[in-house]
N, C-alpha and C positions, 0 to 999 in steps of 0.2 A: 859976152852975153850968152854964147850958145852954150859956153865952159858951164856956167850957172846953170842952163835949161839941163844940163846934160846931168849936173852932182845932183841936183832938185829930183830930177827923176828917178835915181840911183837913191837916194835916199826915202823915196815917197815907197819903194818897191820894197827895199830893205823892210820896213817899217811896218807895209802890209805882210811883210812873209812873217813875220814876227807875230804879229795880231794874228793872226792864223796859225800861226803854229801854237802859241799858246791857247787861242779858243778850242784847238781838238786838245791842247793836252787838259781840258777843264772837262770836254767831252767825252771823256775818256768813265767807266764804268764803274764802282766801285762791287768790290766780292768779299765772298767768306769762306773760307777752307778749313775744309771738317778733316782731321788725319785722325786714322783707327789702326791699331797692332791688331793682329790675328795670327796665332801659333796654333797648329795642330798637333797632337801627339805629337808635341815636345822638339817639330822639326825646326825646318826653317821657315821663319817669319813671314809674313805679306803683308805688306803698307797699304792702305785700303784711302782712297780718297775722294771729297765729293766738290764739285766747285760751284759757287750758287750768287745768286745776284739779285741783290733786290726790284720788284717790281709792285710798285706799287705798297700794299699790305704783307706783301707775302717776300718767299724767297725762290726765283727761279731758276734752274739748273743750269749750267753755260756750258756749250760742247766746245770743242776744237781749243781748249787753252792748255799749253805746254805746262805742266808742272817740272818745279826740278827738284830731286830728294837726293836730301842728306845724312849724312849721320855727323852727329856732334858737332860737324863745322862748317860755315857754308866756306868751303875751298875747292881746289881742286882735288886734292887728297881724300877729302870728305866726301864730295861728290858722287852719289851711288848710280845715278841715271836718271831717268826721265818719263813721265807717264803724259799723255794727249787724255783729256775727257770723252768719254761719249755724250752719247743723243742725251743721258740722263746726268750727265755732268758727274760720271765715277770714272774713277781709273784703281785698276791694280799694278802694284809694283812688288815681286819676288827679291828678297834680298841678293843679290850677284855672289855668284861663287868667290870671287876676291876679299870680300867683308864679311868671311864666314870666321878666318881668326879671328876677326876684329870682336864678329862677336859670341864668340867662344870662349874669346877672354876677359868682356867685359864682363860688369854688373848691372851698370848702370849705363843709360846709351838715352842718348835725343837725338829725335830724327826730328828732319826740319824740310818744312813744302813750302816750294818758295816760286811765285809768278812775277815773272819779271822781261822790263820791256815789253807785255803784249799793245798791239795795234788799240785795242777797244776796251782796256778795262787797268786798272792802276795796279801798281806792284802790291804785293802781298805776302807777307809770311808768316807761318803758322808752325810753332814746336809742340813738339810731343814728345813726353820723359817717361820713360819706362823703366821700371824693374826686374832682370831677368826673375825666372821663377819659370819652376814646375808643376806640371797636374797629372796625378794619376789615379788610376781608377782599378780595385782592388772587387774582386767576384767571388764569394765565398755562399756554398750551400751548407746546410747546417741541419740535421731533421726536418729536409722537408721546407726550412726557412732560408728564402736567399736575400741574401744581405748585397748590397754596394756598397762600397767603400771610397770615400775620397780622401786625396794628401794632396795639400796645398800648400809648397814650401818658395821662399825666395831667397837670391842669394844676398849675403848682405857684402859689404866693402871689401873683409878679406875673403869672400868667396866661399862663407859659410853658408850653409843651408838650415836658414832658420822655417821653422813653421808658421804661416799666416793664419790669425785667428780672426771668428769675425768677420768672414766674408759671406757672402751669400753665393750658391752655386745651383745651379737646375741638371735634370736627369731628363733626357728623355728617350726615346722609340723610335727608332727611324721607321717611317713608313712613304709609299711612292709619290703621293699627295704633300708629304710635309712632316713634322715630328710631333710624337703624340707627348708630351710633356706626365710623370710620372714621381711618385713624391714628392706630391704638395709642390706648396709656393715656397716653403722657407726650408733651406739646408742649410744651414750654417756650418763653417768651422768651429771647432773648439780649442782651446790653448795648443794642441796636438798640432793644429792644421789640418784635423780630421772632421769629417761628416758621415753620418751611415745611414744609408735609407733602406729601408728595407721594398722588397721587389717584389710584386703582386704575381696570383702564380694564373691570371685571368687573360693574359696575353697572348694574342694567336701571335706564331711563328709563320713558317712555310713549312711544306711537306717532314721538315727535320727536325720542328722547334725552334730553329733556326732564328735570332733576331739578331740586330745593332744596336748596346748601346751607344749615348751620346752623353756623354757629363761635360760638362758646361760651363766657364767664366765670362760672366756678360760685364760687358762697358766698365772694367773698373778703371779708378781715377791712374794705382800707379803700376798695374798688370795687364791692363789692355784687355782684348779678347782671348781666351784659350780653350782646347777641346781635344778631349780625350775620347776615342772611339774603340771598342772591345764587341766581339761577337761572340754569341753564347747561345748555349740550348736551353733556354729560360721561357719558351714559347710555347704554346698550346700548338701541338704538330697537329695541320690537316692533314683531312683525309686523302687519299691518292685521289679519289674521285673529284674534290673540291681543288687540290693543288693543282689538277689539269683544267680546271675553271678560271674561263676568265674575268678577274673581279679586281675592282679600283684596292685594293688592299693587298693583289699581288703581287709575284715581280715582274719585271718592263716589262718581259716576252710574254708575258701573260693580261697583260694589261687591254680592257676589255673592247671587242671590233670598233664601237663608236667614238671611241676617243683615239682610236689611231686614225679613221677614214674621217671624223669632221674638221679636223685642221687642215689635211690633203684637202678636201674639199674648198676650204677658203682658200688656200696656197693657189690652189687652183683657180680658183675664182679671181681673182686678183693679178696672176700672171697673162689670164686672158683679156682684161680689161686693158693691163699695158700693152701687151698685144693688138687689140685693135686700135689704141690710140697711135701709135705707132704708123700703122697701115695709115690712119684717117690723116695724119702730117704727112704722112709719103705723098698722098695724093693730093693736098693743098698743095703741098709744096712743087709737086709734077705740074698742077694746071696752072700755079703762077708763072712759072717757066714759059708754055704753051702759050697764053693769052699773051706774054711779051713778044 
């Protein structure tokens, strides 16, 4: 009789761990992962990721989930490494020096984000198939008229460099606020893989004329993001007197006393606040001690 009280019990436990293991794994979270290509002047790549989960209507960002990225195969081989989310559910990931043959040689490459085994949200994976391809950005003055120039070419299977026509691409101005966007909304390629915008001559510089541009491939389906950056004397040079002026349109070391002293200010304000809270737990904590 005890032999029975004893499998009954062992089986009643069994039973329970089971209904509990499967109610957390129903409990478990579902997500959506966003993967983005980004190349700068033609370097090496950075994998851009975002990880999000629904709530309710919407989609909210998820921190602390291990991503793992691949190229072409989820293997070991393939394996490129690993990005953690932050507070906003993004992570970057730099291609590793070791997959620089790899992609040197390819044309075509899919990279693949993949979460798996997390405690609180269900497996997931997300590919993204890219076409090597480059952007350049071409500067020419002319009487007076300066032109930009884009070349838009990808490679194809034997590793020819064909011209992409047909895309849309932006121009803009670096400035310390953000970029001032410059030839219109629509630049398109032409059969060439070329676009030419012409360059307004309305543009302040710094003390030299001095400016950055920025030519630009936003979110395409099979080239991802790309960006070409060039510095040129294309700008309206201040005056010495206004370049030693400090103004939101200059550069950092110039940038004007209230926006370097009101952040201090809040940093400040904020470090003091933990600061006393701090002290006011010391001292809870001291007179609970005391009154025992």
């Amino acid at each position: 009789m005890k032999t029975n009280n004893i499998t009954l019990f062992v089986f009643l436990t069994v039973a329970l761990i089971s209904i509990h293991s499967s109610f957390a794994q129903e409990e478990k979270a579902s997500i959506r992962i966003s993967l983005e290509y980004y190349q700068t002047n033609n370097g090496i790549p950075i994998l851009k990721t975002l990880v999000r989960t629904r709530s309710g209507r919407r989609y909210e960002p998820v921190q602390g989930v291990i991503v793992n990225l691949f190229l072409n195969e989820e293997t070991k081989n393939g394996m490129m490494g690993n990005i953690t989310t932050d507070e906003s559910g993004r992570g970057e990931f730099i291609l590793p020096d070791k997959f620089s043959p790899a992609f040197d040689t390819l044309n075509q490459m899919i990279f693949i984000a993949r979460v798996l085994n997390d405690p609180n949200y269900e497996d997931k994976t997300e590919e993204l198939e890219i076409t090597k391809s480059t952007l350049q950005l071409e500067l020419n003055e002319v009487d007076s008229v300066k032109m930009v120039t884009f070349k838009l070419e990808y490679f194809d299977e034997s590793g020819e460099k064909i011209p992409m026509e047909e895309v849309d691409l932006k121009l803009y101005v670096k400035r310390m606020l953000g970029n001032l966007p410059v030839g219109g909304d629509y630049i398109m390629t032409d059969e060439n893989g070329e676009a030419e915008v012409e360059f307004p001559n309305d543009i302040p510089g710094d003390e030299n004329g001095i400016i950055t541009l920025i030519g630009r491939l936003e979110n395409h389906d099979e080239l991802g993001n790309m960006e070409m950056t060039k510095e040129i004397n294309w700008g309206i040079p201040l005056p010495k007197e206004q370049a030693s002026e400090r103004t939101l349109w200059g550069p950092r070391d110039k940038a004007p006393l209230w926006l370097l002293i009101f952040p201090n200010l809040i940093l400040l304000g904020i470090w003091t606040v933990i600061f006393y809270l701090v002290i006011q737990l010391y001292k809870i904590n001291k007179e609970g001690k005391t009154s025992v």
